[in-house]
N, C-alpha and C positions, 0 to 999 in steps of 0.2 A: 563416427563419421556422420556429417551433417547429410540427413534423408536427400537432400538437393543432389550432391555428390552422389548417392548411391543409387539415385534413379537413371545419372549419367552414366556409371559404372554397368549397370544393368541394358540398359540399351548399346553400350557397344558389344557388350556380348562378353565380358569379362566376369560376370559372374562365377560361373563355372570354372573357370581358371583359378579366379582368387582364393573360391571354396578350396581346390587341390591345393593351393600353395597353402592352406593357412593350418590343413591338415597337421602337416611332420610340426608346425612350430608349434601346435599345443600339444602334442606328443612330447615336446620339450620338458624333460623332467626338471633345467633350472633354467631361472629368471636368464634371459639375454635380448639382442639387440637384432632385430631383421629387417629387411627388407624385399619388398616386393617391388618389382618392377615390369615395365611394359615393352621396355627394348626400344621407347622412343623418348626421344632428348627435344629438350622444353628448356627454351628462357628463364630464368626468373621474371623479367619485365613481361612475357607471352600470359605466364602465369598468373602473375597482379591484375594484367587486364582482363583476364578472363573474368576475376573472382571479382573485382569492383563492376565489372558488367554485371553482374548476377544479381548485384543487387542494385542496379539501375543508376550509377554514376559513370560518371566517365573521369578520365584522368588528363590533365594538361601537364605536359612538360616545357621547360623553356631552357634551350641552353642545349 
């Protein structure tokens, strides 16, 4: 995880959270597929702007 992301992560306060969830999947005796979630739904498009903001562009759509 890009350190950016994880300072964002840290300041909402999901730290703590993530550590218990990430617990049982390394207890995981075989390779699979998981996911962690926040219980909050997000755009794609909400997404893209965020992450091209981050690093100081912005995006024009036309149409």
């Amino acid at each position: 995880m890009p350190s950016s992301l994880a300072r964002g992560a840290a300041k909402d306060g999901h730290t703590a959270m993530s550590g218990a969830c990430m617990w049982p999947i390394l207890q995981h005796h075989e390779p699979d597929d998981f996911v962690l979630a926040t219980g909050e739904t997000h755009s794609v498009r909400s997404f893209v702007e965020v992450a091209v903001r981050r690093f100081g562009k912005e995006i024009f759509r036309e149409g």
